[in-house]
VMD Tcl script that builds the backbone (N, CA, C; Angstrom):
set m [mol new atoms 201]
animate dup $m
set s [atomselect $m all]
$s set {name element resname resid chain x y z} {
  {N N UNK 1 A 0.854 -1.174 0.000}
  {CA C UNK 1 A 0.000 0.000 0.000}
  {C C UNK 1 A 0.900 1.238 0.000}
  {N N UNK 2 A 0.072 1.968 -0.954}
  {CA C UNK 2 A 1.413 3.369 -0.685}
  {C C UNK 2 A 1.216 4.548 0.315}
  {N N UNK 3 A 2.055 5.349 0.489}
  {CA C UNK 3 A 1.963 5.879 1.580}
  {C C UNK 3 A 1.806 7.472 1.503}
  {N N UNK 4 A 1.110 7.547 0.252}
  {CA C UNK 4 A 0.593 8.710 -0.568}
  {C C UNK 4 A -0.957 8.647 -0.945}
  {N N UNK 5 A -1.772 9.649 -0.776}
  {CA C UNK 5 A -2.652 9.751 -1.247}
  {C C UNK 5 A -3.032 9.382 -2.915}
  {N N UNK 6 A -3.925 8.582 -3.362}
  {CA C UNK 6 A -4.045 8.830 -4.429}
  {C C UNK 6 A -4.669 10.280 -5.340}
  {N N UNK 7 A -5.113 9.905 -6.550}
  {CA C UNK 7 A -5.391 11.094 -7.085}
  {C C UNK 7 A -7.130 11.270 -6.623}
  {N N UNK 8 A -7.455 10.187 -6.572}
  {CA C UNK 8 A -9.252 9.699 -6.767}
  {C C UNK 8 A -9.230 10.291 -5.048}
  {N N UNK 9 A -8.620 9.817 -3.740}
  {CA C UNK 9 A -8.513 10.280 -2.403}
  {C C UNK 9 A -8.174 11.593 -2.241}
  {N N UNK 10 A -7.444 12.063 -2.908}
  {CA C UNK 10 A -6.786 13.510 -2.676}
  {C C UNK 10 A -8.015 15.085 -3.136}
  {N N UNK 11 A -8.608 13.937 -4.138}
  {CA C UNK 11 A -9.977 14.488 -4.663}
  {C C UNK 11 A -11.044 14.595 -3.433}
  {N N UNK 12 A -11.389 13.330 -2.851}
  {CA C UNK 12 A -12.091 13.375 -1.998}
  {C C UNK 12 A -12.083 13.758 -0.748}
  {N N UNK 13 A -10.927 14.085 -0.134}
  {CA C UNK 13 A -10.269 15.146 0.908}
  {C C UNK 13 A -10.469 16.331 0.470}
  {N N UNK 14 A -10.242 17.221 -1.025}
  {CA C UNK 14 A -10.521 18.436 -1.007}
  {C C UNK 14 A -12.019 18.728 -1.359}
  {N N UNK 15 A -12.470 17.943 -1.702}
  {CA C UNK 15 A -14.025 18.180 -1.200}
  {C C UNK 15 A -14.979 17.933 -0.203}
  {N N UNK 16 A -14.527 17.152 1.290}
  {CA C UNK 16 A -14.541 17.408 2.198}
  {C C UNK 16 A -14.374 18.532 2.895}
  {N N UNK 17 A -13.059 19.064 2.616}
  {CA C UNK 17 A -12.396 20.263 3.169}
  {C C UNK 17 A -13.169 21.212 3.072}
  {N N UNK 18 A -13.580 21.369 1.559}
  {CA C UNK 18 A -14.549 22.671 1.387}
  {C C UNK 18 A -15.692 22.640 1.048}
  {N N UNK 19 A -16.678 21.336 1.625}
  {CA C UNK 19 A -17.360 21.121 2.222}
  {C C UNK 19 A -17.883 21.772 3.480}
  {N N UNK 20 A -16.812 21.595 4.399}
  {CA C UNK 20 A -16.669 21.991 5.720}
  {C C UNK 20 A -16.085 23.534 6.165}
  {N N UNK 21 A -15.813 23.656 5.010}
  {CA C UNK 21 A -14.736 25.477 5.383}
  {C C UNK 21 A -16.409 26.184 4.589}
  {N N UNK 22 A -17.441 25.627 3.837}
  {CA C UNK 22 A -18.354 26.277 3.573}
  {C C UNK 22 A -19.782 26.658 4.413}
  {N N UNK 23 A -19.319 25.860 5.730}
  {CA C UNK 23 A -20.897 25.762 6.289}
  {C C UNK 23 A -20.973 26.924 7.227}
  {N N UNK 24 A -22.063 27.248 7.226}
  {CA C UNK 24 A -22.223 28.562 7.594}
  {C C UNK 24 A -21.525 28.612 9.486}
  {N N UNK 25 A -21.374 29.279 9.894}
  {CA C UNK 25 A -20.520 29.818 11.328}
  {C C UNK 25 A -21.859 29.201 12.483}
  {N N UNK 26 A -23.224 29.388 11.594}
  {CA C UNK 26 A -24.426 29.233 12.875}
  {C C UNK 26 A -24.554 27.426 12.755}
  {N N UNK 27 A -23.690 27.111 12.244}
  {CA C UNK 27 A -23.749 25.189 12.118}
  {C C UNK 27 A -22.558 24.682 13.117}
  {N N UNK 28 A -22.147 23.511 13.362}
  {CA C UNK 28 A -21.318 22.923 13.868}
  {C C UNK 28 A -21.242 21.099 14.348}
  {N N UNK 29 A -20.189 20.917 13.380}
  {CA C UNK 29 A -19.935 19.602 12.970}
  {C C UNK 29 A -19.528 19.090 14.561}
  {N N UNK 30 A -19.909 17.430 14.567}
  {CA C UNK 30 A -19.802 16.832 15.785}
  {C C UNK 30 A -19.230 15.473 15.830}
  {N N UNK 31 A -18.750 14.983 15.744}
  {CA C UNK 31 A -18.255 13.507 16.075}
  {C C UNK 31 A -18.162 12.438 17.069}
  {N N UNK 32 A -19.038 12.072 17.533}
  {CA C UNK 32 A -19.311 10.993 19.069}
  {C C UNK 32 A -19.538 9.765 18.552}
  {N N UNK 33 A -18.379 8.698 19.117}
  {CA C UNK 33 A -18.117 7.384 18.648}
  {C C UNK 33 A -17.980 7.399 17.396}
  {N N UNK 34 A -19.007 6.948 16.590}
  {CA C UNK 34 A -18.835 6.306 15.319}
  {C C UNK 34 A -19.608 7.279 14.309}
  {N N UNK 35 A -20.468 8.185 15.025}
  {CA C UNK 35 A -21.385 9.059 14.455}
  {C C UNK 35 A -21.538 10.089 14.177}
  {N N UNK 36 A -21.609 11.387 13.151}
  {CA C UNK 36 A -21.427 12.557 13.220}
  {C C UNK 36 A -22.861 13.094 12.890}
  {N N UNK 37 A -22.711 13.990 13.461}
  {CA C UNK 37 A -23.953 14.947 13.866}
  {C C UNK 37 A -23.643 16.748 13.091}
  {N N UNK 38 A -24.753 17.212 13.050}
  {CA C UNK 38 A -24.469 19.194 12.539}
  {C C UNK 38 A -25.632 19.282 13.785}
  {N N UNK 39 A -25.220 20.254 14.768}
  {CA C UNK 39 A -25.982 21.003 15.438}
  {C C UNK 39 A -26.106 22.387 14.935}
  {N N UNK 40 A -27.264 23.257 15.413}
  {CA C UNK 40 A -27.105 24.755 15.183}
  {C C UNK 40 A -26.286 25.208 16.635}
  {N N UNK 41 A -25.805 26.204 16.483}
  {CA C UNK 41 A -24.725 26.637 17.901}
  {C C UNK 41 A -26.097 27.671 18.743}
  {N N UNK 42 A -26.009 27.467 19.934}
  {CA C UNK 42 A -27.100 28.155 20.484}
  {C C UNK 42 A -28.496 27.403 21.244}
  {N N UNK 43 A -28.156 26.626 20.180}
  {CA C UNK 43 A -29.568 25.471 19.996}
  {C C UNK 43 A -28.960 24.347 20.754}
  {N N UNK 44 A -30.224 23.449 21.869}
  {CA C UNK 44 A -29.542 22.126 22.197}
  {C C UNK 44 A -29.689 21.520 21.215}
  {N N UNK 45 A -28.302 20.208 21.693}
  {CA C UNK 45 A -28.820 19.202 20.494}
  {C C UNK 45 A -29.613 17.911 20.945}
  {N N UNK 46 A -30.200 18.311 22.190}
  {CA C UNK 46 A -31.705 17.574 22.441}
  {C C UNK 46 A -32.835 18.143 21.197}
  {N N UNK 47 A -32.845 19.469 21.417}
  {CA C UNK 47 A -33.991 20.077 20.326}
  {C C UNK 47 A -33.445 19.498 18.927}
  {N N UNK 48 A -32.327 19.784 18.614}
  {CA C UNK 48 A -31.937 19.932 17.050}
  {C C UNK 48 A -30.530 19.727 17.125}
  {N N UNK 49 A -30.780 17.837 16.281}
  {CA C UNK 49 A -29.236 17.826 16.110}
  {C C UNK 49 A -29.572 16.736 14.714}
  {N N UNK 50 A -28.818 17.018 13.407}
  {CA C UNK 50 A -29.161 16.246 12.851}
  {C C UNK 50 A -27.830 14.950 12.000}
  {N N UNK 51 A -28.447 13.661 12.026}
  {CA C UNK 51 A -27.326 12.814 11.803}
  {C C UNK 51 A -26.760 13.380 10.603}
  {N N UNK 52 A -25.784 12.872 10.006}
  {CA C UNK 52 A -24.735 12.844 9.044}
  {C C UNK 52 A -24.386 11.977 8.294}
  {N N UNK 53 A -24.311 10.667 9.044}
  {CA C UNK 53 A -23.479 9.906 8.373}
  {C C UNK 53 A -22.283 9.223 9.809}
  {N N UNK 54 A -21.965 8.130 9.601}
  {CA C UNK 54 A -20.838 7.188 10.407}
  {C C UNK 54 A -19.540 7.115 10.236}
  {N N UNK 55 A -18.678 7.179 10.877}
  {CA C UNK 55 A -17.282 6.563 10.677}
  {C C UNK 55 A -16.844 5.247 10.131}
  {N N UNK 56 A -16.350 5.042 9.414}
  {CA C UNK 56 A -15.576 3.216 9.520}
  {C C UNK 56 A -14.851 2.903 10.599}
  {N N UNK 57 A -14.491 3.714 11.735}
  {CA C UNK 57 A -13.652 3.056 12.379}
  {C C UNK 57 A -13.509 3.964 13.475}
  {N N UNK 58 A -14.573 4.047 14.780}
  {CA C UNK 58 A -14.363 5.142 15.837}
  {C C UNK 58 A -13.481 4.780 16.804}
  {N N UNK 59 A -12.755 5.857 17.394}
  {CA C UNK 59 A -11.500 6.107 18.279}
  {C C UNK 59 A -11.305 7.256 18.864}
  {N N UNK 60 A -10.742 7.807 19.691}
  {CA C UNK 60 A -10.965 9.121 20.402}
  {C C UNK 60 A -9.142 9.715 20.207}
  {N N UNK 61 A -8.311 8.826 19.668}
  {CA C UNK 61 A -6.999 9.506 19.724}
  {C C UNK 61 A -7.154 9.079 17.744}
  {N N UNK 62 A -5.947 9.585 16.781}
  {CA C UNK 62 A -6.063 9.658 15.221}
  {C C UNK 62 A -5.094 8.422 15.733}
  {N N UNK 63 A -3.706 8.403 16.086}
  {CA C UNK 63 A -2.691 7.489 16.689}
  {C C UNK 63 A -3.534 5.812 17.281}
  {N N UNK 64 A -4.620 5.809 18.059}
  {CA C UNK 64 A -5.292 4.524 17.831}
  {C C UNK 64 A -5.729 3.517 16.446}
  {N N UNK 65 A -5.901 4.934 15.667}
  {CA C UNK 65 A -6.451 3.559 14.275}
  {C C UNK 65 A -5.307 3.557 13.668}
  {N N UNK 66 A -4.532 4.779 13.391}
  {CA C UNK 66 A -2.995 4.931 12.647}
  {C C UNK 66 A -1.620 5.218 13.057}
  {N N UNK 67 A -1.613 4.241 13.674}
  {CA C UNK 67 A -0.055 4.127 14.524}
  {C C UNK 67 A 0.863 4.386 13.689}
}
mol reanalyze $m
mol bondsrecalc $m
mol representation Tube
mol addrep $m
């Protein structure tokens, strides 16, 4: 396996990126266990929190899955 991004991955990292550098300031991305969440800031996220989408592989340090 190489130890470089491909071209098809490197793609899909920069549209993540600015994905995320686009969402408005009153949003905010969340990550607990395996699950990510967008809350509004202000707002609980009992009232309003909405799913996202899952991880492949939850961990609380980056060094646990990629030593």
């Amino acid at each position: 396996m190489s130890n470089e991004f491909t071209n098809d991955e490197g793609k899909a990292i920069r549209r993540l990126k600015s994905a995320l550098s686009k969402m408005p300031s009153t949003l905010k991305v969340y990550v607990v266990d395996d699950s990510v969440f967008v809350c509004k800031v202000g707002v609980s996220s009992f009232e309003l929190a909405e799913f996202a989408g899952t991880i492949e592989t939850p961990c609380s340090v980056l060094s646990d899955v990629h030593p």
